[in-house]
C-alpha positions as a Markdown table, in Angstrom:
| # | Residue | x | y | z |
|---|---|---|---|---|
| 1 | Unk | -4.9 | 5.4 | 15.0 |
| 2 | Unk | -4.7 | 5.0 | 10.8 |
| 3 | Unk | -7.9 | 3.6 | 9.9 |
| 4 | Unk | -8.8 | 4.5 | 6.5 |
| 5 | Unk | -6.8 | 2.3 | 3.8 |
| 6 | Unk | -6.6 | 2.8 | -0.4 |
| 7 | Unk | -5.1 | -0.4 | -1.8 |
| 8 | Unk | -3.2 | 0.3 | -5.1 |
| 9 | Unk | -2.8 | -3.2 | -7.4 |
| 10 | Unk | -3.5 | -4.1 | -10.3 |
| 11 | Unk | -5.1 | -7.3 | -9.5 |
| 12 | Unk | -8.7 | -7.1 | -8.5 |
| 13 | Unk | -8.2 | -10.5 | -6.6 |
| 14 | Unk | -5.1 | -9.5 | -4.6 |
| 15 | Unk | -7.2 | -6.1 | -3.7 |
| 16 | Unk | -10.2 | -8.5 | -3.2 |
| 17 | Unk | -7.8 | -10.8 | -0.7 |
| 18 | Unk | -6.5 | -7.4 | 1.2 |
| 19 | Unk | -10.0 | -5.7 | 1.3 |
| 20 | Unk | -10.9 | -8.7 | 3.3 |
| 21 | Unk | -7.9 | -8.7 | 5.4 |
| 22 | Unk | -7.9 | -5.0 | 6.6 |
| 23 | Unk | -11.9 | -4.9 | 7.1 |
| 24 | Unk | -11.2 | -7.9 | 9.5 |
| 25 | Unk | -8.5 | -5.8 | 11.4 |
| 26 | Unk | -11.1 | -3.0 | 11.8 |
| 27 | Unk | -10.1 | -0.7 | 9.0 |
| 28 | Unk | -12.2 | 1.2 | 6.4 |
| 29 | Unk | -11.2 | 0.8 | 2.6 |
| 30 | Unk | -12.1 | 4.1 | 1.4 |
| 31 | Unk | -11.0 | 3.6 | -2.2 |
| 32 | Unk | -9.1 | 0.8 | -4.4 |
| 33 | Unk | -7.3 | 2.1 | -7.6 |
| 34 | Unk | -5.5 | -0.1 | -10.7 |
| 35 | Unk | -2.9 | 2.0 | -11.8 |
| 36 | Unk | -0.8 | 4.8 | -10.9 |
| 37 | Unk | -2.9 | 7.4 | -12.2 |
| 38 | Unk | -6.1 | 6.1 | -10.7 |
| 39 | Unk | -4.1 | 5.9 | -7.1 |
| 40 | Unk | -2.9 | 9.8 | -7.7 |
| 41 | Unk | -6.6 | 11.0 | -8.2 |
| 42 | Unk | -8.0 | 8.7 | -5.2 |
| 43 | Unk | -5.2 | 10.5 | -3.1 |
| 44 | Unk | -6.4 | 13.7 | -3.3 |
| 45 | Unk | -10.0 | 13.4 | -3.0 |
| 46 | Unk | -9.6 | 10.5 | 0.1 |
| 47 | Unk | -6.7 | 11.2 | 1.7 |
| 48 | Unk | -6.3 | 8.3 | 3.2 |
| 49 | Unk | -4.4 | 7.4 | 6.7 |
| 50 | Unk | -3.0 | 4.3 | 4.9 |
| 51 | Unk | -1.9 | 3.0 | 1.6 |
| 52 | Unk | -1.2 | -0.4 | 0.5 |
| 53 | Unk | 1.0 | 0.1 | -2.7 |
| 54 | Unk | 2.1 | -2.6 | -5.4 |
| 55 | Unk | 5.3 | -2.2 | -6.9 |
| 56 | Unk | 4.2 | -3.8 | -10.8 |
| 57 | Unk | 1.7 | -1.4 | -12.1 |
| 58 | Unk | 0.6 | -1.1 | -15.6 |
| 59 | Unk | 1.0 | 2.9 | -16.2 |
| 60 | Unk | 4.0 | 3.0 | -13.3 |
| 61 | Unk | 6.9 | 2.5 | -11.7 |
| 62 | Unk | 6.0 | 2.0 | -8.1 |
| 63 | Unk | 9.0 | 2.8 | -6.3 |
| 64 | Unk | 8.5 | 6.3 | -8.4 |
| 65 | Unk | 4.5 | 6.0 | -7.8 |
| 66 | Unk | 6.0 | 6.0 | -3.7 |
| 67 | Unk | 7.7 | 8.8 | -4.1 |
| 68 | Unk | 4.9 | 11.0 | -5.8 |
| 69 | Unk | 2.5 | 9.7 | -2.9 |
| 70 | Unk | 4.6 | 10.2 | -0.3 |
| 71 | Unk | 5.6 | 14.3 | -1.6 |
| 72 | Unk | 1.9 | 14.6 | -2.2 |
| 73 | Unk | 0.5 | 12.9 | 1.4 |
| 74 | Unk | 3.3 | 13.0 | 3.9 |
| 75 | Unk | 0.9 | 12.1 | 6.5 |
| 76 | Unk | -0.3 | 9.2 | 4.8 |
| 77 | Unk | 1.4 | 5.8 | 5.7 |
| 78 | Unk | 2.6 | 4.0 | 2.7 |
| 79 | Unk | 3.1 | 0.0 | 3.0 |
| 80 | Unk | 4.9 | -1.3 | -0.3 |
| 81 | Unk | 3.5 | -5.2 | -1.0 |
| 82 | Unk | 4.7 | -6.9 | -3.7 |
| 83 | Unk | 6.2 | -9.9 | -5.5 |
| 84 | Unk | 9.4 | -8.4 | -6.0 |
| 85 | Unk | 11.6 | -9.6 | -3.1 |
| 86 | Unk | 15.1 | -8.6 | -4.1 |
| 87 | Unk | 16.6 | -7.4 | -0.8 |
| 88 | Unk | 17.5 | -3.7 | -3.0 |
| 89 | Unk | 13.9 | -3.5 | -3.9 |
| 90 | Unk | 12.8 | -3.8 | -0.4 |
| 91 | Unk | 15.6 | -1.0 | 1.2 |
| 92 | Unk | 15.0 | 1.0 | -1.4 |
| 93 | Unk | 11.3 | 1.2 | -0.7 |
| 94 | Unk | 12.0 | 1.7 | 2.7 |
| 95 | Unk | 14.7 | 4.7 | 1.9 |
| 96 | Unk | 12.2 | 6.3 | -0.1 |
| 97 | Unk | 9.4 | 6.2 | 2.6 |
| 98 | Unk | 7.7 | 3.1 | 3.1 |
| 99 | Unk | 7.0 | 2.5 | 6.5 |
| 100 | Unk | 7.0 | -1.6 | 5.8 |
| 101 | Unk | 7.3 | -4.1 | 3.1 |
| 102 | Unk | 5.2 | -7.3 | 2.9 |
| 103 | Unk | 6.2 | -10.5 | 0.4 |
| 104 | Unk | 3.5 | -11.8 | -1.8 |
| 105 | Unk | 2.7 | -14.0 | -1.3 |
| 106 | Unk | 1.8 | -13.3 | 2.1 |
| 107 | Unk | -0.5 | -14.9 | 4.5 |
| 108 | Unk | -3.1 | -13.0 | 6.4 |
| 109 | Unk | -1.1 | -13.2 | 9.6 |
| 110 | Unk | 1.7 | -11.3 | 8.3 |
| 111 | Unk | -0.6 | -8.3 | 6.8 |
| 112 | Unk | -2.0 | -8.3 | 10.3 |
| 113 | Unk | 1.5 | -8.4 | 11.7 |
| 114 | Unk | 2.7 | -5.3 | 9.8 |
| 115 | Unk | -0.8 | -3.5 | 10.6 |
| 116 | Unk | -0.6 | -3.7 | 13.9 |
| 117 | Unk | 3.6 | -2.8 | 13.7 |
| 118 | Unk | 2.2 | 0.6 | 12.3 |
| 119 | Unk | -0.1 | 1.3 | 15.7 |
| 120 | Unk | 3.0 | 1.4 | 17.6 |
């Protein structure tokens, strides 16, 4: 079962509001990063089992920050969340990798829905 998590955003609160969300679901937040950059340097020293990705990041591109995970940590399960709905967004992060894609805003049930849709 995937039980270590790295949340990659921006915003300290939304990775404040997630923290609190996956700790309640019985997961371990091994690392939080900012940007890009800082998300590429936690990946290789935590390897985490899953990764809670933003899209809006201020040094990337996070449907090119997905790909770069996902060539660097195949084994890692990537969940894109986001404020960007569009419906292309949302198949193209799942054509890149992405195993799900939560709306922000999102309630906690939702996060738990897709968290437990990943244990399956």
């Amino acid at each position: 079962m995937s039980r270590t998590v790295m949340i990659v955003d921006d915003s300290l609160f939304m990775r404040k509001i997630l923290r609190g969300i996956l700790v309640e679901n019985g997961y371990i937040v091994t690392s939080e990063a900012s940007s890009g950059i800082e998300a590429m340097r936690n990946l290789h020293s935590n390897h985490p089992d899953l990764i809670i990705l933003d899209i809006i990041l201020p040094d990337s591109n996070g449907l090119e920050l997905l790909e770069s995970i996902i060539a660097a940590s195949p084994e890692s399960k990537v969940v894109v969340c986001s404020s960007i709905g569009q419906e292309q967004v949302i198949q193209k992060s799942l054509d890149l990798g992405a195993k799900s894609f939560i709306q922000k805003p999102f309630t906690p049930e939702k996060v738990t829905e897709v968290l437990e849709s990943l244990e399956d």
